[in-house]
N, C-alpha and C positions, 0 to 999 in steps of 0.2 A: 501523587503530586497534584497540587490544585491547577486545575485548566486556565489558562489566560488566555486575553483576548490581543490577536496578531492584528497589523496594521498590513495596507495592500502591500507585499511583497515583487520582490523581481528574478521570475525566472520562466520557462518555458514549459509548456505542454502543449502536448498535439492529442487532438481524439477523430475517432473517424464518425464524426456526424455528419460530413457529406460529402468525404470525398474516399473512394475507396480503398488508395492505398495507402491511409494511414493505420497503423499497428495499434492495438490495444494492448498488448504485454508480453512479456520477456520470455517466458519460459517453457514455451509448446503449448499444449491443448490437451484437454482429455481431464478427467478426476476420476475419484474411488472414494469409495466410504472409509471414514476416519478410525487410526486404530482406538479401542476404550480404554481408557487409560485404567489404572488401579483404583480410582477413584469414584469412577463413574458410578455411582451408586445409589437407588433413591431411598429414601430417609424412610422409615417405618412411622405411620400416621400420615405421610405426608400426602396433599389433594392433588387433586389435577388444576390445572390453570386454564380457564374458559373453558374446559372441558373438554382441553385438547389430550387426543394422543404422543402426539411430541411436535417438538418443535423442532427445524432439521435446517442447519448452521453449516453454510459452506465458511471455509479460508485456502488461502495454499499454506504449503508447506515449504514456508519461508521465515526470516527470523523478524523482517517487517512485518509479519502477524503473529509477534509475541502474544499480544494479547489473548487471540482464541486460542492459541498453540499450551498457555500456560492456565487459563480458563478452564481449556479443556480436560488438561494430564493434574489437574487439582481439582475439581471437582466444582468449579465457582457456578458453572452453567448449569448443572444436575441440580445444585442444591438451589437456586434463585427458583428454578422451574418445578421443585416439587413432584411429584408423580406424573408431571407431563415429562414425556423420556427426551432430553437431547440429543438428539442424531448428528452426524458430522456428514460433511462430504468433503476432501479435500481438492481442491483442482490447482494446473499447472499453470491458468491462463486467466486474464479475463474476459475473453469471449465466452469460455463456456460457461461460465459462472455467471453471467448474463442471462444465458439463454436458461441457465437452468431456475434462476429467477422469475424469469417469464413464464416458465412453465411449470410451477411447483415444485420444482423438485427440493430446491431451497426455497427457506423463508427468510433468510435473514443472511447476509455475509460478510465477511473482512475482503476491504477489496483496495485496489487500487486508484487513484484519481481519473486517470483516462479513464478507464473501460467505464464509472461508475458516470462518467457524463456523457459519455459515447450509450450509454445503455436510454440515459434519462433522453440525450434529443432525438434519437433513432424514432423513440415511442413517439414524439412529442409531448414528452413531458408524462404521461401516464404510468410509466411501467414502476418506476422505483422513488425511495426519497433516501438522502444520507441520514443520517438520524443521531450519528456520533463520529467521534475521533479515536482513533489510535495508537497513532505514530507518527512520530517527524524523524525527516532525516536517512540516513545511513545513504549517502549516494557520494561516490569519490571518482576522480579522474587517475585513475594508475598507468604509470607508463615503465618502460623499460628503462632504468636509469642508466644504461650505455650508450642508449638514442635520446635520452630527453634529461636536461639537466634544470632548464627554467621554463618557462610559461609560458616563453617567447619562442621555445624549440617546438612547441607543437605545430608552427606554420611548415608545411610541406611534408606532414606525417601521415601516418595512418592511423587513426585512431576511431575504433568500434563503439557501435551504442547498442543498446538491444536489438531494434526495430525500428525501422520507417513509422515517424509520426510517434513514439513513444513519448512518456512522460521523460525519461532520461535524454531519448533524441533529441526533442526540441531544448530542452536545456543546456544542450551542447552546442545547438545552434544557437541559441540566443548567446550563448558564451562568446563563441564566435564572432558574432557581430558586431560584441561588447571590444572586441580587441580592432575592429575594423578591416576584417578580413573576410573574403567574401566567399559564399560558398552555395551552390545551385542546391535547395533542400530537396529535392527528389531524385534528384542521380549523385549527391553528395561529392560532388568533384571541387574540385575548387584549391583555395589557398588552404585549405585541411582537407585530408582524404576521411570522408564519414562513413565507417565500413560495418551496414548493419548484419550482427551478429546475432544470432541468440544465444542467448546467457550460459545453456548448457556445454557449447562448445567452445566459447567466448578463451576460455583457459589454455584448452590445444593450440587456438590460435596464436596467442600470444607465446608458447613455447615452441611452436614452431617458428615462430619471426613474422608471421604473415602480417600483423599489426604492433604497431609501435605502443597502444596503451587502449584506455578504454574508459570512457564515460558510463560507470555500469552503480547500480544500487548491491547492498546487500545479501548475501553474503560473497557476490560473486566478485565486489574488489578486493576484498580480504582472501579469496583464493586466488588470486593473483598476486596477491602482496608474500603469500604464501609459497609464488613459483618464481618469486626477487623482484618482484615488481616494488615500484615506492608509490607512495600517495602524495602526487605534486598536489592535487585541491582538493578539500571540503567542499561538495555543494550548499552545506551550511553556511560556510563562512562568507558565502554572497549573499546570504540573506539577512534582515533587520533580524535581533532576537535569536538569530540561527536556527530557524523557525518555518517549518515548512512542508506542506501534506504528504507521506507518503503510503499512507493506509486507513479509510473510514471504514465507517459501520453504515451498509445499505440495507435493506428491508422492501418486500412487494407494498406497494403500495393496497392489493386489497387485502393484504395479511395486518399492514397497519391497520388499516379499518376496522377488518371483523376481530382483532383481535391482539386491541391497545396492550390489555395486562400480560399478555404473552411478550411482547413487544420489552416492554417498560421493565420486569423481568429480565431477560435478557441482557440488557444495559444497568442494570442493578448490579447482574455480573459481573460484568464487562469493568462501572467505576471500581466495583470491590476488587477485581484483580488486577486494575492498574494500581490500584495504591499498594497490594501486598507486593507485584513485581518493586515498586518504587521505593519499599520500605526493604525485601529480601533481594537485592539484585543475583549475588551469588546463587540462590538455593532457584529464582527462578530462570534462570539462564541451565540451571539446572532441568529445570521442569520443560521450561521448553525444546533441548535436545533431546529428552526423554520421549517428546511427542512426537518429535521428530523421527527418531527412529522408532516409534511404532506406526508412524503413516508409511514411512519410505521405507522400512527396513538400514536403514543409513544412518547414527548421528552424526555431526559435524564434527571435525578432529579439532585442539583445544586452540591451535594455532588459525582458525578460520572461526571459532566459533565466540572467540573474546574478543578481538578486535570489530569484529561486524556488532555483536553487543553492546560493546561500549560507544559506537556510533550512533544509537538509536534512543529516540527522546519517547517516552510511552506517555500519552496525553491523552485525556478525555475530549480535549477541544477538537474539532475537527478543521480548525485553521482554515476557515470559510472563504475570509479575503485572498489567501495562499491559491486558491483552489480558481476561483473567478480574474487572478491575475496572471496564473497561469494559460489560461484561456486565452486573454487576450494576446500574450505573448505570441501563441500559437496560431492565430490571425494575423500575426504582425509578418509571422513567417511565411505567411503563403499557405500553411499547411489544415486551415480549419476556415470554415466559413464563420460567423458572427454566431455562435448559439444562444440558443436563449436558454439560461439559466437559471429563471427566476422563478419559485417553486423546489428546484433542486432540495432544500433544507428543509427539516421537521424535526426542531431540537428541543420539541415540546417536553417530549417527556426525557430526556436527558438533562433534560434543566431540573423537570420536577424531582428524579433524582437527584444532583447533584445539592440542591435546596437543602432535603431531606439530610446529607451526608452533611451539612455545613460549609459546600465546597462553593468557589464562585459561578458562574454561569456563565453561559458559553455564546458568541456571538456567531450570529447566520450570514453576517455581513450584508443584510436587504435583499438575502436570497429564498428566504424563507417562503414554505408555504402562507398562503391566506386562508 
């Protein structure tokens, strides 16, 4: 699908660039090395790239990273990189996919919007750049449709977000505010109860009663729509375009440097497997439960794993403006200082691909590197 370029959007994010108890993501901590899919194989003749051993690509094992998930279990990453071996790491968080950025372990990842500017102001600016887009989208408010019939029922409810300061948190806050309801963003009390969950238990919760609904991303609304939950909102549908970050492509900044054609590679991948996702939806919704249960041992049963699918926009663009008014949002809440962002983006060579493919070219929104 060709990338286009988003206009500054309205919704919230929180990152913890200086204050501590804001959350960088949903799903615990911790990774493992990714399973090799059937495909992973390198080509006979084929070189090495810069002379690298391999190149070693975190994601989590979520279905907001269709992209590496179906990249990986098709072969698009092995074959862009030629006799450099591509390595997986998969993680549950993005802290640690940060840290493992920092320290080589990764060179390159599908990641989140918080953690990926919570990573970039920490350093001051040094450590990483975004380089691409992924995904928009998949992020719903489910509630118990015994407790919640309108929009106007969620005053006096309880309703879970991931984390303190998440991408999904603050967007529930600003939702909140949007209705003129008031609510303390650090103890979450208020004219809505903000009950931060994490995502893995987020389900129990909701079947035991303990929460009335949940401002949660993919796949974890569609497993609750799964235990009769209903989907009162789209996070989409407050936005222009229905349009909106919820997975880029980060990169070390001295792996960019020393080693642009690895890089550029990579996102070669990356456009060639959004257009097959985009062209085979079935086969790769396919591909990427297939990856999935060889990371987790787990895939997704068909009733969680089509509807979270069909929620999800796969894009080359990394929706720049999405990303920077996000930001502010999450200053407005109290929950982020002013970062500086500028630098953030290096869609250099995502452009020169996309050029190459015919496709239009992707806006940094004036965050780009110089």
């Amino acid at each position: 699908m060709p990338a286009t370029r988003s206009p500054l959007l309205r919704r919230g994010l929180a990152v913890a660039a200086a204050l501590p108890l804001l959350a960088l993501a949903a799903c615990g901590y911790g990774s493992k090395a990714g399973g090799d899919s059937a495909t992973q194989k390198i080509a006979a003749g084929a070189r090495k790239i810069d002379g690298l051993d391999s190149v070693k690509i975190g994601y989590f094992g979520n279905v907001t990273h269709a992209t590496a998930l179906v990249g990986h279990q098709q072969g698009f990453f092995q074959k862009a990189l030629g006799a450099t071996k591509a390595k997986y790491q998969i993680f549950n968080a993005g802290p640690s996919e940060i840290e493992a950025l920092n320290s080589g372990s990764i060179d390159i990842g599908w990641i989140g919007p918080s953690p990926a500017i919570n990573g970039y102001t920490k350093s001051g600016g040094k450590s990483l750049r975004i380089i691409g887009g992924s995904a928009s989208g998949g992020v719903k408010l489910v509630v118990n449709p015994k407790r919640i019939t309108s929009l106007k029922d969620v005053k006096g409810k309880k309703i879970a977000t991931p984390q303190l300061g998440n991408t999904q948190d603050v967007a529930f806050l600003n939702w909140i505010a949007e209705q003129g309801w008031k609510v303390d963003p650090q103890s979450g009390k208020g004219d809505v109860s903000v009950v931060r969950t994490d995502n893995k238990v987020t389900p129990d919760a909701y079947k035991s009663g303990s929460i009335d609904g949940a401002w949660v991303p993919e796949p974890t609304a569609s497993k609750l729509v799964a235990e009769g939950g209903r989907v009162l909102l789209d996070e989409s549908t407050l936005w222009p375009d229905k349009k909106f970050v919820i997975t880029n492509i980060i990169v070390s900044q001295k792996f960019l440097k020393a080693h642009p054609k690895a890089v550029e590679a990579v996102l070669k991948a990356s456009v060639d497997t959004n257009k097959w996702i985009n062209a085979n939806p079935d086969e790769a919704k396919a591909a990427a439960n297939r990856q999935l249960a060889a990371d987790s041992g787990k895939a997704l049963p068909a009733d969680v794993l089509d509807p979270a699918w069909k929620s999800i926009t796969i894009t080359d663009d990394p929706l720049a403006a999405t990303l920077n008014t996000e930001a502010q949002h999450a200053v407005k809440a109290g929950l982020l200082q002013q970062p500086k962002l500028a630098g953030i983006y290096d869609l250099t060579l995502l452009n020169k691909v996309l050029e190459a493919e015919g496709e239009p070219t992707v806006s940094d929104a004036g965050l780009g590197a110089e």
